[in-house]
N, CA, C and O atoms as a GROMACS GRO file, in nm:
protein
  512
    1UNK      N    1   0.084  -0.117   0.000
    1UNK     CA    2   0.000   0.000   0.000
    1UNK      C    3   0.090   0.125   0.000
    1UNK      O    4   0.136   0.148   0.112
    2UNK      N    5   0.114   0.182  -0.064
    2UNK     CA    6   0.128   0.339  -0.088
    2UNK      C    7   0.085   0.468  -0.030
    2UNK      O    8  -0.028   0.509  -0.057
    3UNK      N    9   0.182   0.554   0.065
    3UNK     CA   10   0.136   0.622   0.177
    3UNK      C   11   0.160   0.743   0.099
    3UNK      O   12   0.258   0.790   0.040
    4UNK      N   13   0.004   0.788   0.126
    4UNK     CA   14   0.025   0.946   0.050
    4UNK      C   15   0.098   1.073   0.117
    4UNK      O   16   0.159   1.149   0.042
    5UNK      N   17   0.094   1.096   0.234
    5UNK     CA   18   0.151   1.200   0.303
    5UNK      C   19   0.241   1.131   0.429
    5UNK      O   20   0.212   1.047   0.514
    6UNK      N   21   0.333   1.190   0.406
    6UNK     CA   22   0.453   1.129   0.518
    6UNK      C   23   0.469   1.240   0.703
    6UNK      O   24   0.434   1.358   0.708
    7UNK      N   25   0.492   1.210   0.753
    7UNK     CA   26   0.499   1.274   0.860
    7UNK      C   27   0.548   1.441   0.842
    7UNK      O   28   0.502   1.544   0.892
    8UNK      N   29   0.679   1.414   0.734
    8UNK     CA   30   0.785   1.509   0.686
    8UNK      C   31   0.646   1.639   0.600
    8UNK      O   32   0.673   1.758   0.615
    9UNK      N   33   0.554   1.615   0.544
    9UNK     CA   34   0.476   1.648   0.423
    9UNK      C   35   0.410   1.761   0.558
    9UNK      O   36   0.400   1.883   0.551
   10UNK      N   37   0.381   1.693   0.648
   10UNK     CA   38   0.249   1.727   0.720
   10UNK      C   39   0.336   1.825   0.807
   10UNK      O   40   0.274   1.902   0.880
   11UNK      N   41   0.437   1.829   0.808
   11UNK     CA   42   0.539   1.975   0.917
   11UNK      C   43   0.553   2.020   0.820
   11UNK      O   44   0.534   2.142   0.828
   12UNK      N   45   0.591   1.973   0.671
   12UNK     CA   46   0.632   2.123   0.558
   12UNK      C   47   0.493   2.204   0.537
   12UNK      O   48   0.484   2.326   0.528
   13UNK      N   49   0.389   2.114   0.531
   13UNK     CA   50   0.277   2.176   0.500
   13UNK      C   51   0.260   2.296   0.614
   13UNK      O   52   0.246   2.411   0.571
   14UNK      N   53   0.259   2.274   0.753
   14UNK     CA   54   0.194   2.320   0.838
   14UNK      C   55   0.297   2.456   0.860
   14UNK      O   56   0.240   2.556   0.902
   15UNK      N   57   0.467   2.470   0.830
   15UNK     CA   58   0.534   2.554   0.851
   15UNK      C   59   0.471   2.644   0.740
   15UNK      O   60   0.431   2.758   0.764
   16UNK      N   61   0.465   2.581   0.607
   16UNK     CA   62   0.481   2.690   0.518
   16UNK      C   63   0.339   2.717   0.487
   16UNK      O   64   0.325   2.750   0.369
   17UNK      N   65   0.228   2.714   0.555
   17UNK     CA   66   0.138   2.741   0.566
   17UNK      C   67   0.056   2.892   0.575
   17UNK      O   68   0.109   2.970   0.655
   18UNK      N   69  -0.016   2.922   0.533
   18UNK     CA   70  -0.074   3.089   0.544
   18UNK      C   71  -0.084   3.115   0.681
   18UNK      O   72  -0.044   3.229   0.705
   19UNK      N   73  -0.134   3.038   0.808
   19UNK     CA   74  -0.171   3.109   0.885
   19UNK      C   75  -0.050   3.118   0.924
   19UNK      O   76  -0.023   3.218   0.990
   20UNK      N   77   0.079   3.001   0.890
   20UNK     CA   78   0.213   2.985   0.969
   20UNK      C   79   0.253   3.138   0.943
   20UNK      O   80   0.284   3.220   1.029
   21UNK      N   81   0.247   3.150   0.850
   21UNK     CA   82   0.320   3.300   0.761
   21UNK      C   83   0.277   3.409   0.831
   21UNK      O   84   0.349   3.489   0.889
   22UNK      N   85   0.183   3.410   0.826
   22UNK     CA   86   0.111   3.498   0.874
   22UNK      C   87   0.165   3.562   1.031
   22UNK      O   88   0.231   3.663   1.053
   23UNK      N   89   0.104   3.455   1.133
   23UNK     CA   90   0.198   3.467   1.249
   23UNK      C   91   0.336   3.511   1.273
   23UNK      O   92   0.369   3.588   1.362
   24UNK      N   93   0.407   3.461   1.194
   24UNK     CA   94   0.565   3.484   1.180
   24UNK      C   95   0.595   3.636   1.133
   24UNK      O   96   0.671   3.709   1.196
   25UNK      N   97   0.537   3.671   1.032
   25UNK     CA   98   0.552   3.794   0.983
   25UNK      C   99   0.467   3.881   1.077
   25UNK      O  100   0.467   4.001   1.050
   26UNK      N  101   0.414   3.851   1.157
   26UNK     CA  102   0.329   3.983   1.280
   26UNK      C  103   0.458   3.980   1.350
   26UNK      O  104   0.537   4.071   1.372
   27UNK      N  105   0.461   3.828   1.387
   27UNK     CA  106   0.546   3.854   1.510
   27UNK      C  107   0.704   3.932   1.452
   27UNK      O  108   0.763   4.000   1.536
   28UNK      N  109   0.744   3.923   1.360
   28UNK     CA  110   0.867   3.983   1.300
   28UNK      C  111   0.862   4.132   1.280
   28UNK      O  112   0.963   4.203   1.271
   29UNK      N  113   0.741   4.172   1.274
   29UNK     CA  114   0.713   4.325   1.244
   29UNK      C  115   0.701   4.398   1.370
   29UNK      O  116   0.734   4.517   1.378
   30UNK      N  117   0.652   4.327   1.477
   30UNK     CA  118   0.607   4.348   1.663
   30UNK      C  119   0.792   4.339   1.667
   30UNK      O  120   0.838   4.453   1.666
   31UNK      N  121   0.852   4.281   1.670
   31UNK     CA  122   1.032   4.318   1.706
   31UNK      C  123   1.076   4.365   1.621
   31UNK      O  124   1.180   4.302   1.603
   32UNK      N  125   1.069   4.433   1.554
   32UNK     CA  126   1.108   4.508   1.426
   32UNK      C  127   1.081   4.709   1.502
   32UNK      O  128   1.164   4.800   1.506
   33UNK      N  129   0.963   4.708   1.538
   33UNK     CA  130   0.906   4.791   1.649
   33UNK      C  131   0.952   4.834   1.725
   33UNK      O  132   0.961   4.951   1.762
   34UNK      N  133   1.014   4.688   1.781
   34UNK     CA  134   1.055   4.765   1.947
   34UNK      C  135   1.181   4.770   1.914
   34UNK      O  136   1.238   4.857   1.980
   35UNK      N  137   1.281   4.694   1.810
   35UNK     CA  138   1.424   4.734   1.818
   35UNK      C  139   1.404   4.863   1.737
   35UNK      O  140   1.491   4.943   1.771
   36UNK      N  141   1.289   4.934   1.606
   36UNK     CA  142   1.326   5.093   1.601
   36UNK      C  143   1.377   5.177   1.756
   36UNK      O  144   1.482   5.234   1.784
   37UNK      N  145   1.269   5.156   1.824
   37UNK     CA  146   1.318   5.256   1.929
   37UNK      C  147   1.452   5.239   1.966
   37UNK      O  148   1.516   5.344   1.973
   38UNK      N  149   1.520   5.126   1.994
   38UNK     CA  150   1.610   5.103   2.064
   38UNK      C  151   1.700   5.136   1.988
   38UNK      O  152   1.811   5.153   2.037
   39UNK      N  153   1.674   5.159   1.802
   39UNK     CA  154   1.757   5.158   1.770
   39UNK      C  155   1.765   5.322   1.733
   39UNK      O  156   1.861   5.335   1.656
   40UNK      N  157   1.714   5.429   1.752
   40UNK     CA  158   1.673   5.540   1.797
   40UNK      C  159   1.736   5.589   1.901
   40UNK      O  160   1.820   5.672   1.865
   41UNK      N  161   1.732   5.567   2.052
   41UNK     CA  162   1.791   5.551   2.150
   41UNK      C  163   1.964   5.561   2.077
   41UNK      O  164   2.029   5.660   2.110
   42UNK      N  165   2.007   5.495   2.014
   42UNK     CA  166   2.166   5.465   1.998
   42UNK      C  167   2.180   5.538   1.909
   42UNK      O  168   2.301   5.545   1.892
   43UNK      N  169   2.114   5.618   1.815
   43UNK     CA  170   2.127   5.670   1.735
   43UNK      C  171   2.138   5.630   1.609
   43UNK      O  172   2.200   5.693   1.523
   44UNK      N  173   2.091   5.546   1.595
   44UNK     CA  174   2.060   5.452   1.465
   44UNK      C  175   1.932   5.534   1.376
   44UNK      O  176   1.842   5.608   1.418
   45UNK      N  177   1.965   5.486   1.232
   45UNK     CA  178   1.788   5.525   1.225
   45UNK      C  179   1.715   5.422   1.232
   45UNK      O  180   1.743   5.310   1.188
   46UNK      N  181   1.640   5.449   1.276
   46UNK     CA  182   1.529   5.335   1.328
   46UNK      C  183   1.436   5.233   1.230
   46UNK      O  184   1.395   5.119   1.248
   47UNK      N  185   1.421   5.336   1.110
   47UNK     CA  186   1.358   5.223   0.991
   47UNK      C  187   1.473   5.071   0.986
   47UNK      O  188   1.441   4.956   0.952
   48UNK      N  189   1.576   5.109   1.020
   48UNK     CA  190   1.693   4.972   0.956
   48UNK      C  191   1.670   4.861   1.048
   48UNK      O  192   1.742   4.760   1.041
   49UNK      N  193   1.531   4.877   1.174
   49UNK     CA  194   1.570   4.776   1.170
   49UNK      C  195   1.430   4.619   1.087
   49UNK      O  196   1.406   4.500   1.109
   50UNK      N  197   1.386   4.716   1.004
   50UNK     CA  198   1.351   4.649   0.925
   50UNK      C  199   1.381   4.578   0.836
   50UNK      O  200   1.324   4.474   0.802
   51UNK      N  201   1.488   4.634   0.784
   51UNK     CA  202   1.592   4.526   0.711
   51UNK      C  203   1.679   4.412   0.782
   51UNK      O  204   1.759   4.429   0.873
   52UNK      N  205   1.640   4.278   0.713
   52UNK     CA  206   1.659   4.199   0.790
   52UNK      C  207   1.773   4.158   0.816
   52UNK      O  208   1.778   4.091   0.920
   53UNK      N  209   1.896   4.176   0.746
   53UNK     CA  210   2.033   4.142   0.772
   53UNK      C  211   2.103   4.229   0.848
   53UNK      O  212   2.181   4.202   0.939
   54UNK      N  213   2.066   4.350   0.801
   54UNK     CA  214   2.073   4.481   0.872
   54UNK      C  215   2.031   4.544   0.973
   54UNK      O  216   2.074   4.652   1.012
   55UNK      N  217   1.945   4.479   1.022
   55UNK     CA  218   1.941   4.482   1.174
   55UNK      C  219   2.006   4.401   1.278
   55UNK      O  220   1.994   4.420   1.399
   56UNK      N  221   2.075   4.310   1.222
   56UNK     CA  222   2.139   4.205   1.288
   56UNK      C  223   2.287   4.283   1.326
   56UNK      O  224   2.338   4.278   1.438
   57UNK      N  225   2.342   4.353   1.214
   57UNK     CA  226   2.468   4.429   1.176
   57UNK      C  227   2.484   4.586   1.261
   57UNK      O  228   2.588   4.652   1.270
   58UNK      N  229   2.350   4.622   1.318
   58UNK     CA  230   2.334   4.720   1.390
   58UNK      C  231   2.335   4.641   1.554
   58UNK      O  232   2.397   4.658   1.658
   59UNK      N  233   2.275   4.588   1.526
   59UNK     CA  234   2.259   4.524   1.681
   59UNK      C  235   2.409   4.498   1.761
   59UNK      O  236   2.431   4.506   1.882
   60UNK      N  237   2.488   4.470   1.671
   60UNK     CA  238   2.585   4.397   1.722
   60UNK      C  239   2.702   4.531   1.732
   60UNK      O  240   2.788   4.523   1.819
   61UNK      N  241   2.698   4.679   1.618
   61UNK     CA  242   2.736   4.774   1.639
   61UNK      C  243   2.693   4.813   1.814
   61UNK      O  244   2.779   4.820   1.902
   62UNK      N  245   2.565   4.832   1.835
   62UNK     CA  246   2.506   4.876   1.941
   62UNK      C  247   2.590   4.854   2.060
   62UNK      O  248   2.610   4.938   2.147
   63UNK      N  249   2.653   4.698   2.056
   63UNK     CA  250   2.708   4.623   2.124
   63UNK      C  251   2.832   4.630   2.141
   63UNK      O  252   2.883   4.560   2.228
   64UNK      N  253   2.885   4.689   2.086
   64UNK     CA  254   3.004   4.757   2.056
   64UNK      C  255   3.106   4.689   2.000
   64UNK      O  256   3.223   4.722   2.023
   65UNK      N  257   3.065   4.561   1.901
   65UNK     CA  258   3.139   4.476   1.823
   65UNK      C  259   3.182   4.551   1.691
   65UNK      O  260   3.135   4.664   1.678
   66UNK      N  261   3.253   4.511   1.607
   66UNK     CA  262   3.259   4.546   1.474
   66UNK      C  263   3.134   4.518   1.400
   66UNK      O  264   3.061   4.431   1.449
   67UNK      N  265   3.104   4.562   1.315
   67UNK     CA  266   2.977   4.491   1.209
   67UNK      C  267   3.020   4.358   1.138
   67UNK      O  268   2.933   4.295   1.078
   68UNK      N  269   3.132   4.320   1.141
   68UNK     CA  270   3.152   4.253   1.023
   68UNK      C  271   3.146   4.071   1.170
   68UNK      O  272   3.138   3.949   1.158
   69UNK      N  273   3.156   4.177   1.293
   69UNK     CA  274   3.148   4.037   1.393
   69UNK      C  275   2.997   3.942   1.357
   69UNK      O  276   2.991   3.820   1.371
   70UNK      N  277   2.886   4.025   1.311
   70UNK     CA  278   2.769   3.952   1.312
   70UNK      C  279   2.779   3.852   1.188
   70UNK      O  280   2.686   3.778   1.156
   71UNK      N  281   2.868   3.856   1.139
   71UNK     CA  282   2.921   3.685   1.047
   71UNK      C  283   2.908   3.604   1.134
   71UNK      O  284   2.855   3.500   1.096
   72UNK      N  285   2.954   3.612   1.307
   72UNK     CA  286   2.961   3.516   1.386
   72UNK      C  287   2.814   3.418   1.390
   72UNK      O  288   2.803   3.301   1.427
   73UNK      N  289   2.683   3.533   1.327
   73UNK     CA  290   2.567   3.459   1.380
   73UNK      C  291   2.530   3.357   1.288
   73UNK      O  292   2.417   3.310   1.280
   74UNK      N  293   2.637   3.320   1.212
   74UNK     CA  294   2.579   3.171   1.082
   74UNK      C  295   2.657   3.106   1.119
   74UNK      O  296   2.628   3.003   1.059
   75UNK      N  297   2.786   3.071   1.208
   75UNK     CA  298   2.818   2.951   1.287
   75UNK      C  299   2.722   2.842   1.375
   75UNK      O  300   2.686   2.878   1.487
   76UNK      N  301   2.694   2.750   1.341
   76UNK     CA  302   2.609   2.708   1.449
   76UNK      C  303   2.639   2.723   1.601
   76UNK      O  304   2.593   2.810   1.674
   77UNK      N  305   2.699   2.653   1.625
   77UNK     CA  306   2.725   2.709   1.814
   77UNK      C  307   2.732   2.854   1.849
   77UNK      O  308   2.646   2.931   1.892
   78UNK      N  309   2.834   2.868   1.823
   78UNK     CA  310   2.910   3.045   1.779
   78UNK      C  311   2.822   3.144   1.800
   78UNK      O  312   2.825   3.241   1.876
   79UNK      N  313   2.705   3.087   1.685
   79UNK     CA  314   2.626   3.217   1.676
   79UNK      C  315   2.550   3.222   1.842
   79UNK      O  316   2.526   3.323   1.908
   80UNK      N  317   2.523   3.081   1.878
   80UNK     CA  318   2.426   3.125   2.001
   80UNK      C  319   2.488   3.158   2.103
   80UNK      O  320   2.417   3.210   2.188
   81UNK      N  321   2.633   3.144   2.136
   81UNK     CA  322   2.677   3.202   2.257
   81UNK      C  323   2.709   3.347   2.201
   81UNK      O  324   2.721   3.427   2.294
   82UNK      N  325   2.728   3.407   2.064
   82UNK     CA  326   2.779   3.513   2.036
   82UNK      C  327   2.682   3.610   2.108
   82UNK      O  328   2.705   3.702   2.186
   83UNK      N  329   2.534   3.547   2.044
   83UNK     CA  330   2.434   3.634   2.046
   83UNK      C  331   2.421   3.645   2.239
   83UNK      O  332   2.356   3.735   2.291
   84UNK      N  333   2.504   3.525   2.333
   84UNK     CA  334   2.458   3.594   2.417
   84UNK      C  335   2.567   3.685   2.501
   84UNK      O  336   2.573   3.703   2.623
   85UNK      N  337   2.653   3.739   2.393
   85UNK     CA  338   2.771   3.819   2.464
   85UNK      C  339   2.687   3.923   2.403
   85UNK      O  340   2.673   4.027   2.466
   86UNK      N  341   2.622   3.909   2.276
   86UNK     CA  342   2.580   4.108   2.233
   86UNK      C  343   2.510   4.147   2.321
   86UNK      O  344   2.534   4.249   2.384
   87UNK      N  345   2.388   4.053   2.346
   87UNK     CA  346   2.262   4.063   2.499
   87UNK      C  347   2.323   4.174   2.588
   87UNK      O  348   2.301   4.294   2.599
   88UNK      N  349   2.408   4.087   2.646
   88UNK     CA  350   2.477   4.103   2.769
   88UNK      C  351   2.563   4.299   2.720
   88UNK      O  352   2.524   4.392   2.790
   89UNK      N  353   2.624   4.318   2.654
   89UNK     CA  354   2.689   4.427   2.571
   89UNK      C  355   2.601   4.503   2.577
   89UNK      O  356   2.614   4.603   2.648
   90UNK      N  357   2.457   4.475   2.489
   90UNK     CA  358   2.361   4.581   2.504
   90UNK      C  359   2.254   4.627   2.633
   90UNK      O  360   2.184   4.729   2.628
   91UNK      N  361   2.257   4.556   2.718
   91UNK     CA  362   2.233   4.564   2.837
   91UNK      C  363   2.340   4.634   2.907
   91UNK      O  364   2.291   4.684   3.008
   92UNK      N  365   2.484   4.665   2.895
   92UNK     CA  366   2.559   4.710   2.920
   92UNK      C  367   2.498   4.881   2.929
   92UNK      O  368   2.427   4.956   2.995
   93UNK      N  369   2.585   4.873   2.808
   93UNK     CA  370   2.525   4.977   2.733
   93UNK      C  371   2.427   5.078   2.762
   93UNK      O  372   2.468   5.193   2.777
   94UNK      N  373   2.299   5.051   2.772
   94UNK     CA  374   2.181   5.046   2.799
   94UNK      C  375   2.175   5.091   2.997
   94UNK      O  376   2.100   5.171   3.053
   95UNK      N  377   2.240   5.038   3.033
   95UNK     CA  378   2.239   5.056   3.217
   95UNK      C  379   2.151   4.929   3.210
   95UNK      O  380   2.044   4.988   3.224
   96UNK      N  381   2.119   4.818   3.200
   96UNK     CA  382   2.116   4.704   3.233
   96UNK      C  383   2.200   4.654   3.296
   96UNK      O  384   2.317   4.692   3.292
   97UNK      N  385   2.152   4.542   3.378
   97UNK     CA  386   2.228   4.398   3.428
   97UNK      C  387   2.200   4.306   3.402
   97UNK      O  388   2.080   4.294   3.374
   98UNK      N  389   2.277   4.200   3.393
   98UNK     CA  390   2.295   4.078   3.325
   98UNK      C  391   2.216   3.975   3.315
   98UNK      O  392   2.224   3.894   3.223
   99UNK      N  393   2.093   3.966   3.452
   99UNK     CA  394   2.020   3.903   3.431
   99UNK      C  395   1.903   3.929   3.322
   99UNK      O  396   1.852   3.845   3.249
  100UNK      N  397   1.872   4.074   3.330
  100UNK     CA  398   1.792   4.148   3.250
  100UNK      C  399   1.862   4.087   3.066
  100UNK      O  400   1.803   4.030   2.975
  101UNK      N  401   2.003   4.133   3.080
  101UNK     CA  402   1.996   4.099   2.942
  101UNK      C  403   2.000   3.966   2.906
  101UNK      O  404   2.004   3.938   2.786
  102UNK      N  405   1.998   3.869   2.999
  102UNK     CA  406   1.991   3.734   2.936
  102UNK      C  407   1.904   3.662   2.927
  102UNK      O  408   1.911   3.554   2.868
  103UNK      N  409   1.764   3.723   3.006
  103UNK     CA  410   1.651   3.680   3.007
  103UNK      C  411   1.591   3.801   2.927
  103UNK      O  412   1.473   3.764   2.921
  104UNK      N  413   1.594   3.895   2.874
  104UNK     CA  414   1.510   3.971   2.852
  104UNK      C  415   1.578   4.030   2.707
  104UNK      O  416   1.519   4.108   2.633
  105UNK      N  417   1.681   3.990   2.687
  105UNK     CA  418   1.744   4.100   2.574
  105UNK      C  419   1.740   3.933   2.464
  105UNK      O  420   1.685   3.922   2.354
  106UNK      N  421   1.826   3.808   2.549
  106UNK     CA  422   1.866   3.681   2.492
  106UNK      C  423   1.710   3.613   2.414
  106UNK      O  424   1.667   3.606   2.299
  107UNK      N  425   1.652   3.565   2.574
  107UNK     CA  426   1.551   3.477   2.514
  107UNK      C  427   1.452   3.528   2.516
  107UNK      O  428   1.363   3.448   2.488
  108UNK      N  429   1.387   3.704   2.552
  108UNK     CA  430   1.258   3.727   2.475
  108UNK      C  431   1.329   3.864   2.462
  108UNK      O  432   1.355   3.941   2.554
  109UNK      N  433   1.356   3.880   2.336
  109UNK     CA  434   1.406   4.002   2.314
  109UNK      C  435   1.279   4.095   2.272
  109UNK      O  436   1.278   4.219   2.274
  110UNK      N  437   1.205   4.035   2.246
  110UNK     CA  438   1.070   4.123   2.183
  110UNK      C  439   1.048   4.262   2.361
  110UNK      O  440   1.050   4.385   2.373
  111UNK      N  441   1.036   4.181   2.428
  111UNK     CA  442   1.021   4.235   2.560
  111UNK      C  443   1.059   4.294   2.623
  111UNK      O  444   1.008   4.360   2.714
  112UNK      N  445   1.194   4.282   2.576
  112UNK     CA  446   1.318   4.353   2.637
  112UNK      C  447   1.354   4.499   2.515
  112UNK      O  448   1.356   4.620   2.537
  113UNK      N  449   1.370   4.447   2.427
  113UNK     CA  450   1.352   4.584   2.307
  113UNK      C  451   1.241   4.676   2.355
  113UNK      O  452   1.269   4.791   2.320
  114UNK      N  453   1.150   4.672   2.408
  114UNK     CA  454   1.038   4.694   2.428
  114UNK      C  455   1.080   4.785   2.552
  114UNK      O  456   1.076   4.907   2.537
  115UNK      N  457   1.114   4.736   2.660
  115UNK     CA  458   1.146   4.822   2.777
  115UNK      C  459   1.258   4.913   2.741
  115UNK      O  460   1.252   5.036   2.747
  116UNK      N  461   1.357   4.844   2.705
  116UNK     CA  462   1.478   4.944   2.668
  116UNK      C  463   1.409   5.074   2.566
  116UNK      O  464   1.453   5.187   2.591
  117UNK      N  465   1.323   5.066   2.474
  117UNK     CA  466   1.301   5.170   2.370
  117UNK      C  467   1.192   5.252   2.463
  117UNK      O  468   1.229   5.368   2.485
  118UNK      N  469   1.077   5.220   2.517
  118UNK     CA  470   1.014   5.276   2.575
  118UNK      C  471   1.024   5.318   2.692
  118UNK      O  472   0.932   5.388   2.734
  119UNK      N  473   1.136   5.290   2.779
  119UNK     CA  474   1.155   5.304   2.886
  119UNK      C  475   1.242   5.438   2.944
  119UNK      O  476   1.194   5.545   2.907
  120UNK      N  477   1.348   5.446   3.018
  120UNK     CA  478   1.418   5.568   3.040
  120UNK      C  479   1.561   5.526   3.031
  120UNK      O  480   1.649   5.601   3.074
  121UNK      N  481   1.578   5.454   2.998
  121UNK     CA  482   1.716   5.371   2.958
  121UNK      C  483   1.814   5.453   2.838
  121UNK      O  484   1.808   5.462   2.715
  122UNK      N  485   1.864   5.482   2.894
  122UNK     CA  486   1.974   5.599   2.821
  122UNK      C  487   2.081   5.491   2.729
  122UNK      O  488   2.114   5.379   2.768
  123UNK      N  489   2.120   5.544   2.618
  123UNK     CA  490   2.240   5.462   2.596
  123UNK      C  491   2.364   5.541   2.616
  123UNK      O  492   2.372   5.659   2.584
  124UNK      N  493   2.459   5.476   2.669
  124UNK     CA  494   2.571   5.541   2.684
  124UNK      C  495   2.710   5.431   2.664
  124UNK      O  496   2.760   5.377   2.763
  125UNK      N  497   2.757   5.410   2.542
  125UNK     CA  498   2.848   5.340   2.496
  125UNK      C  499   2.982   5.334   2.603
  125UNK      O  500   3.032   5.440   2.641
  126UNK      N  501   3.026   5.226   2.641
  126UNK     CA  502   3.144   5.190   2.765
  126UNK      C  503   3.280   5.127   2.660
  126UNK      O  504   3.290   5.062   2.556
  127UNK      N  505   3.344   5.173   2.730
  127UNK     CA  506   3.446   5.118   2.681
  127UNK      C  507   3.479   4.955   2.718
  127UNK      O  508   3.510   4.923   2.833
  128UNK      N  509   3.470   4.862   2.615
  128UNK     CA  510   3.485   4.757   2.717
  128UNK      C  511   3.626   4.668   2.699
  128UNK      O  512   3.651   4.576   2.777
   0.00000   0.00000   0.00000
């Protein structure tokens, strides 16, 4: 007997799906939002961080890396501890502490962009 849809069929279907899309692109436009401000705050202009490579390349400026460091984020391992030294950098930065940026900047950054842009959080670049 001949199996029409495979397990594999039924996750491609369901990722690349309209409502999948849909969701993904709100939620991408909702942090897109909160890093303008933040990226405002630093003196960025704030439309960039709509561009999607290019906000990655600011972020990591913010952080006070080179731009050319956010190559680090297509390493597999690399990229995820990189991303949690920028956290931590922009929380710096920012007058944050470390827990803040590793819970709030790392793993819900939506939330944390969010306080930092709307909040009273000054940026003031450190030498590090």
């Amino acid at each position: 007997m001949l199996k029409l849809n495979t397990p594999m069929d039924d996750a491609l279907a369901m990722i690349f799906s309209g409502t999948s899309s849909a969701i993904m692109i709100a939620f991408y436009v909702v942090l897109a939002i909160a890093a303008w401000k933040m990226f405002s705050k630093a003196g960025y202009a704030g439309i960039l961080a709509f561009i999607p490579i290019v906000n990655i390349i600011i972020l990591v400026k913010i952080a006070g890396y080179s731009g050319w460091m956010s190559l680090l984020y297509i390493i597999p391992i690399v990229g995820w501890i990189f991303a949690i030294f920028v956290a931590l950098r922009i929380g710096t930065n920012f007058g944050k502490g470390s827990v803040f940026s590793v819970f709030l900047l790392w793993l819900f950054p939506m939330i944390g962009y969010f306080i930092i842009g709307l909040g009273r959080a000054r940026y003031v670049p450190r030498a590090h």
